[in-house]
C-alpha positions in Angstrom: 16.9 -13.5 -14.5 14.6 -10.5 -14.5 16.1 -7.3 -16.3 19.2 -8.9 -16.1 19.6 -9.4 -13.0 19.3 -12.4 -10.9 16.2 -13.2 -9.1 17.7 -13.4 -5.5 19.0 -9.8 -6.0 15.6 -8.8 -8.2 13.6 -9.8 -4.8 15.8 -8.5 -2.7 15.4 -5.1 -4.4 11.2 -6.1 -4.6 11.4 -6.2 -0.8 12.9 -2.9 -0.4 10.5 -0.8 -2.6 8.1 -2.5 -0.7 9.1 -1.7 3.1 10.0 1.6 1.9 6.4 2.3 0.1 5.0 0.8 3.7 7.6 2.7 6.0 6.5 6.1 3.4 2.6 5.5 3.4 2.9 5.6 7.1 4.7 8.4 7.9 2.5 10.1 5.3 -0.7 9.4 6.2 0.0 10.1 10.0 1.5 13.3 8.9 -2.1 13.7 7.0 -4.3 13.1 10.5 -1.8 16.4 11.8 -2.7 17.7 9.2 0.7 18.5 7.4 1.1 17.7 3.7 4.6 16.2 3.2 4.6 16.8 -0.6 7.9 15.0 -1.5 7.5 12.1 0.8 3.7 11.9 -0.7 5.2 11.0 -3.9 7.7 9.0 -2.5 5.1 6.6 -1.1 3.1 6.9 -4.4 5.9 6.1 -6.0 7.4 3.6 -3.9 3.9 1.5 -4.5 4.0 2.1 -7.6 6.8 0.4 -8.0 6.2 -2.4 -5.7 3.3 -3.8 -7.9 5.1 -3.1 -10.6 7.5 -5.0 -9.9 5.7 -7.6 -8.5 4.1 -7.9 -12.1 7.9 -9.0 -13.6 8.2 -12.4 -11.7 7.8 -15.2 -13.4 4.2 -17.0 -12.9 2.0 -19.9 -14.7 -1.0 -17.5 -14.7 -2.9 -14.6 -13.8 -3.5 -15.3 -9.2 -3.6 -13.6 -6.6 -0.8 -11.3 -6.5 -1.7 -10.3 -9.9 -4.7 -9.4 -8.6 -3.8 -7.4 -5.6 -1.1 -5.4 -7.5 -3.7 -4.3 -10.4 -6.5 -3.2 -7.2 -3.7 -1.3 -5.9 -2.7 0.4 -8.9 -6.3 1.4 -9.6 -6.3 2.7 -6.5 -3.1 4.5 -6.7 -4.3 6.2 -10.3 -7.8 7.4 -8.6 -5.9 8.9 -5.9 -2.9 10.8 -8.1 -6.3 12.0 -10.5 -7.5 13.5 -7.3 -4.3 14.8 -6.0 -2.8 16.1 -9.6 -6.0 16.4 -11.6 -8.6 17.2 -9.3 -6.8 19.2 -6.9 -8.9 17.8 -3.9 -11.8 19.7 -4.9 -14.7 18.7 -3.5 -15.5 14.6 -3.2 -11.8 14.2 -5.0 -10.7 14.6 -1.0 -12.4 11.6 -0.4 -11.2 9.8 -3.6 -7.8 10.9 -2.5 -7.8 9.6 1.1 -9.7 6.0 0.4 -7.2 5.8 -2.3 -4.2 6.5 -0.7 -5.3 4.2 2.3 -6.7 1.4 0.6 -2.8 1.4 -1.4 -1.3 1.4 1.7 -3.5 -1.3 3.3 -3.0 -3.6 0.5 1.0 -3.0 1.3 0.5 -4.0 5.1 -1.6 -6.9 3.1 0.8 -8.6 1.2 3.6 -8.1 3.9 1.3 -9.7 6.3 0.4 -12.7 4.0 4.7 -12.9 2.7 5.2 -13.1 6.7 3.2 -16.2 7.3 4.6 -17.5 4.1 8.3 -16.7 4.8 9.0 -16.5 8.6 9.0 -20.0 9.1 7.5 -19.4 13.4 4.5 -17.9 11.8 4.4 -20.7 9.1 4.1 -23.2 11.6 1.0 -20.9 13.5 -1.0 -20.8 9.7 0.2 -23.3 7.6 -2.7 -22.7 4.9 -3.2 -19.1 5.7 -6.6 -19.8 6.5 -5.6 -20.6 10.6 -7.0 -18.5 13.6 -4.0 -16.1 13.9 -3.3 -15.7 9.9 -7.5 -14.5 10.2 -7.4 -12.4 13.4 -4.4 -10.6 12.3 -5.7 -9.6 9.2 -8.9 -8.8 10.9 -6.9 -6.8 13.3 -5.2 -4.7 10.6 -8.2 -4.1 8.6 -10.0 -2.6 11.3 -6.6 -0.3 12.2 -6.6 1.0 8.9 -10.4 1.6 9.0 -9.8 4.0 11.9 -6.5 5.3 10.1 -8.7 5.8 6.9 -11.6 7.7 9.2 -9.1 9.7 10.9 -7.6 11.0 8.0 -10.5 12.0 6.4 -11.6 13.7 9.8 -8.5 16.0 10.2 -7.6 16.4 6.4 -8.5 20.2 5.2 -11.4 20.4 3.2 -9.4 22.6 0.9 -6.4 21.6 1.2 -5.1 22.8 -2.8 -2.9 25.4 -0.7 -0.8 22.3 0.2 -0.5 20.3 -3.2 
């Protein structure tokens, strides 16, 4: 049990905040190459990822691995980005700190639902047993470079000054 509740319905609940901080961060940052700021579905996705690592955090492990690791990257991206949004206001580099932030969280999202995939679905089990397989590699390669454009696009169409919109 986690919090009381069971740990089927505790991952169920996991994998929701997690396709909803994914399905968020990419309405969001699309709406950011536009440019439009959607300020409540902003926070949604921050908070939405938020939650995902945190969660993640509560299930029960040996010791400190991988997903431990991923989840604290994320969050430390996630608090550089909310300083720029909230305490910065954008101004100046903060933009920057703001989009790599905000993209980098929502990268590490497509990440670990990319990894839980091969591990889960058992037709891409069977492609990358070890995760370490051609199409496990070229997939991740595939995304990474997507959200490099994503992650150069927004910071192309982005306002310089966009403390109007916050």
């Amino acid at each position: 049990m986690i919090l009381g509740i069971s740990i089927s319905t505790f991952t169920t609940i996991h994998v929701i905040i997690s396709l909803l901080g994914i399905a968020t961060g990419f309405v969001a940052l699309s709406a950011l190459i536009q440019p439009i700021w959607l300020n409540r579905l902003m926070i949604a996705f921050f908070a939405f990822t938020i939650a995902t690592s945190v969660t993640g955090f509560m299930f029960h492990s040996e010791k400190f691995g991988p997903p431990h690791v991923i989840g604290t990257i994320s969050l430390i991206f996630l608090a550089a980005a909310l300083f720029a949004l909230y305490g910065k206001h954008l101004a100046g580099f903060w933009r920057l700190i703001f989009i790599l932030g905000a993209v980098t969280a929502q990268y590490l999202n497509v990440f670990v639902a990319i990894v839980q995939s091969f591990q889960k679905i058992r037709f891409l089990a069977r492609l990358a047993p070890t995760q370490t397989e051609h199409p496990f590699l070229i997939i991740q390669i595939v995304v990474i470079l997507l959200f490099a454009v994503l992650g150069f696009m927004v910071a192309k169409n982005f306002p310089r000054s966009p403390t109007a919109h916050v």
